[in-house]
C-alpha positions as a LaTeX table, in Angstrom:
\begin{tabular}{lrrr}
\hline
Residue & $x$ (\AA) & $y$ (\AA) & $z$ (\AA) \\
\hline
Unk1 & $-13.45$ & 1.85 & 21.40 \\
Unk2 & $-13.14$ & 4.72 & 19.27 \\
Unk3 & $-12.69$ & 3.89 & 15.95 \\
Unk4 & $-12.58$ & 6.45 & 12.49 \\
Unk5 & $-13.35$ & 5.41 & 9.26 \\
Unk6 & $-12.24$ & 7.89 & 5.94 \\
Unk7 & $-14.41$ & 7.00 & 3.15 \\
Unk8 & $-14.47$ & 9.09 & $-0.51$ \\
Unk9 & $-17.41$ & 10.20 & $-1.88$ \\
Unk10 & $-19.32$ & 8.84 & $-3.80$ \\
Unk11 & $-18.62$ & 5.65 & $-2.25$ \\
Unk12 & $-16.62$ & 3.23 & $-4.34$ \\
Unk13 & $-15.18$ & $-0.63$ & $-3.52$ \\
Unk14 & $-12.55$ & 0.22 & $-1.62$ \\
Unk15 & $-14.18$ & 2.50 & 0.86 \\
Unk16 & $-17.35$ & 0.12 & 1.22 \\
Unk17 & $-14.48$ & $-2.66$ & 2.37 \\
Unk18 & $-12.83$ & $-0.11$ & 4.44 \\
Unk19 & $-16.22$ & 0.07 & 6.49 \\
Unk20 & $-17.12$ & $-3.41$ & 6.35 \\
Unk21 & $-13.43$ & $-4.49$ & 7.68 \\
Unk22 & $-14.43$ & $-1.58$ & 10.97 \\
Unk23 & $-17.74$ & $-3.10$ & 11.35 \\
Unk24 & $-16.22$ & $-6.38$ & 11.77 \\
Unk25 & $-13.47$ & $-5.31$ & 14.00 \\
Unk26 & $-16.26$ & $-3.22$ & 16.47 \\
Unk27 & $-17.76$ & $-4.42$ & 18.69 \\
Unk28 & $-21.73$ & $-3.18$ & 19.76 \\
Unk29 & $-21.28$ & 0.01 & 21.60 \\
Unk30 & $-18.31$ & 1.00 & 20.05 \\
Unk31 & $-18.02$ & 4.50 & 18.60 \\
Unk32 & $-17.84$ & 4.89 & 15.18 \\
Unk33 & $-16.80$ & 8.53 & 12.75 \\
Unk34 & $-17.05$ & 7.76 & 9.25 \\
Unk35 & $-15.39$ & 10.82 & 7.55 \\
Unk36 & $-15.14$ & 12.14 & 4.32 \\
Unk37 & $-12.75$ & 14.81 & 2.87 \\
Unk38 & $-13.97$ & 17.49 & 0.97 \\
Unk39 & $-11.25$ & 19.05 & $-0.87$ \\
Unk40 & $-11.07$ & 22.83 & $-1.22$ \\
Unk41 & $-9.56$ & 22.57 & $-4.75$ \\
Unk42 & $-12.11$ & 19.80 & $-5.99$ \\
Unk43 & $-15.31$ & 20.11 & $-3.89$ \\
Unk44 & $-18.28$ & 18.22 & $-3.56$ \\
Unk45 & $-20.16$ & 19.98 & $-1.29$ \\
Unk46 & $-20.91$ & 16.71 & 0.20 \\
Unk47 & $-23.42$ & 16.79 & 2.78 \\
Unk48 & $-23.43$ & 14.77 & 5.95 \\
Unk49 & $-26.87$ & 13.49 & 5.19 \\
Unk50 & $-25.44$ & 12.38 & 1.67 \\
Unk51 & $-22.51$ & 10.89 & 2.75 \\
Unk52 & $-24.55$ & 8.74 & 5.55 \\
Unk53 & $-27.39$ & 7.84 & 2.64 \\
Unk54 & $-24.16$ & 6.56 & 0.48 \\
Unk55 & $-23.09$ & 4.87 & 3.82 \\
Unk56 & $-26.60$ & 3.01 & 4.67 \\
Unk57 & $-26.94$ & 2.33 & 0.61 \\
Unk58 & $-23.51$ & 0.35 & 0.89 \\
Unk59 & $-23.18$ & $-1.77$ & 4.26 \\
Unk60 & $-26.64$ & $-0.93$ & 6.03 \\
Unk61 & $-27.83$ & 1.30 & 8.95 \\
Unk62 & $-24.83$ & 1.53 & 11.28 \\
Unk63 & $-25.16$ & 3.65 & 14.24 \\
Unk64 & $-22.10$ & 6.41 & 13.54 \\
Unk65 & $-21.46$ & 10.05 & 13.47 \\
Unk66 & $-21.14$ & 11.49 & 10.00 \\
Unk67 & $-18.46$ & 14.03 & 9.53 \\
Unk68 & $-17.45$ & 16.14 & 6.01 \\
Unk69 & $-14.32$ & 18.00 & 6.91 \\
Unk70 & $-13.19$ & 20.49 & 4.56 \\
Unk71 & $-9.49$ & 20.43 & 3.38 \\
Unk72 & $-6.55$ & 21.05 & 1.50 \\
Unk73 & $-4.79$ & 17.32 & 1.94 \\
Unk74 & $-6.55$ & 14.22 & 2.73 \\
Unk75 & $-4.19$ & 13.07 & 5.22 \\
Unk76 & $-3.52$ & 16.18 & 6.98 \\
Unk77 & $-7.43$ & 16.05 & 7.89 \\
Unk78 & $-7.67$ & 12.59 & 8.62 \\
Unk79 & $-5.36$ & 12.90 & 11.54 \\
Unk80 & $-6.77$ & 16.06 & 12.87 \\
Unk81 & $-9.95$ & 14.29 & 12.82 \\
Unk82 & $-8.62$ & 11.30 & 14.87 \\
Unk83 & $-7.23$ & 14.13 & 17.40 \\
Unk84 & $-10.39$ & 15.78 & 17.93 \\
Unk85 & $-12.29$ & 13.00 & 18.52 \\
Unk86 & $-9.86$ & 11.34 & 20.21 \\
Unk87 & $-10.38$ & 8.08 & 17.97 \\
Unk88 & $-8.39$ & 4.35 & 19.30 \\
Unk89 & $-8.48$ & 3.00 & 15.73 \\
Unk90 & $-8.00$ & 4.88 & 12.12 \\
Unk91 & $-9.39$ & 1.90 & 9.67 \\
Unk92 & $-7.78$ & 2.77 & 6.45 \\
Unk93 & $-7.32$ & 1.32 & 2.83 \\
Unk94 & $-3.91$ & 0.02 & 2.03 \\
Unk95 & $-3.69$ & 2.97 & $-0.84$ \\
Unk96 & $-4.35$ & 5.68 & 1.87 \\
Unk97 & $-1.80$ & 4.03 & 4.44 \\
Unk98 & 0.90 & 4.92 & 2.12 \\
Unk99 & $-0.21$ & 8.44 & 1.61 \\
Unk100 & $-1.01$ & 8.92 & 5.46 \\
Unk101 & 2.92 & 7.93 & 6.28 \\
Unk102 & 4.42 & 10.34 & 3.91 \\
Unk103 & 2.18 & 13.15 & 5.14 \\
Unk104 & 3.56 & 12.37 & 8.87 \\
Unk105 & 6.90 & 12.28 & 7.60 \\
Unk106 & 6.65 & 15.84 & 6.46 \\
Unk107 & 4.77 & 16.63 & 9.14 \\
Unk108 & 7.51 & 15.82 & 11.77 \\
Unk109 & 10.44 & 15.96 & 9.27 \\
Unk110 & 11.60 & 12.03 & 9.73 \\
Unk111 & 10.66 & 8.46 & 8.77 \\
Unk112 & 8.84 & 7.17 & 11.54 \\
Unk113 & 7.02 & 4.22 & 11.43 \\
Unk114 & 3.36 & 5.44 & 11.44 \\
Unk115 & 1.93 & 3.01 & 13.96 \\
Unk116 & 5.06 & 4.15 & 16.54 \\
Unk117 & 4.30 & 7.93 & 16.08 \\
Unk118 & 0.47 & 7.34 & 16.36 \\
Unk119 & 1.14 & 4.86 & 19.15 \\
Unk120 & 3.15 & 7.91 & 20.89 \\
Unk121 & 1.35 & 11.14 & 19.79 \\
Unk122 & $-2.27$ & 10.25 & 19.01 \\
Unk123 & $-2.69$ & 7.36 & 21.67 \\
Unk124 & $-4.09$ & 5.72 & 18.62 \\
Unk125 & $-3.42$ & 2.90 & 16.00 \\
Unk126 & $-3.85$ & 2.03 & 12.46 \\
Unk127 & $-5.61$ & $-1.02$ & 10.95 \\
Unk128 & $-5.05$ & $-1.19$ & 7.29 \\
Unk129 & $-8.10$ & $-3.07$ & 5.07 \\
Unk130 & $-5.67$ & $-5.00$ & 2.34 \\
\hline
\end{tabular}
């Protein structure tokens, strides 16, 4: 299983349950992306090898590829990543579900139900960390 994990940077509570919920839903073996955003309009310049130090600092050494993507809206990147690398499972805070919904919704100009259109487009399927 494929599964993505969108953290911010620097780390903060939510995003260090938001991994610990995908660790415990992985299994050994299991592929896992944690990515950050890096906004355009706010940058970082967050490095991969900070973002994984922040990572290992938080929940341990987990065996994962580290991705910054650059970008203009959070969500908007977030699903391109889980296109790319063809992710099963986007592990997201309950805060970012929201905002992940309304950027499909403008994306395909309706009110589907998130899990339905991921389900249908993506081959993919949200677990939101309460």
């Amino acid at each position: 299983m494929r599964l993505l994990v969108p953290v911010r940077y620097p780390l903060n509570g939510h995003s260090r349950e938001t991994l610990e919920h995908a660790l415990a839903i992985g299994d050994e073996g299991d592929e896992f992306t944690v990515l950050h955003v890096d906004l355009y309009q706010a940058s970082n310049d967050v490095s991969r090898r900070e973002l994984r130090r922040q990572v290992e600092n938080a929940v341990g050494e987990i065996d994962a590829n580290y991705v910054v993507r650059k970008g203009f809206v959070v969500e908007e990147s977030i699903l391109e990543e889980a296109v790319e690398a063809e992710v099963d499972v986007i592990v997201i805070g309950r805060n970012r579900s929201g905002k992940l919904r309304r950027s499909i919704r403008k994306m395909v100009g309706n009110d589907p139900r998130i899990e339905e259109f991921l389900g249908r487009n993506f081959d993919a399927r949200i677990e939101v960390v309460d």
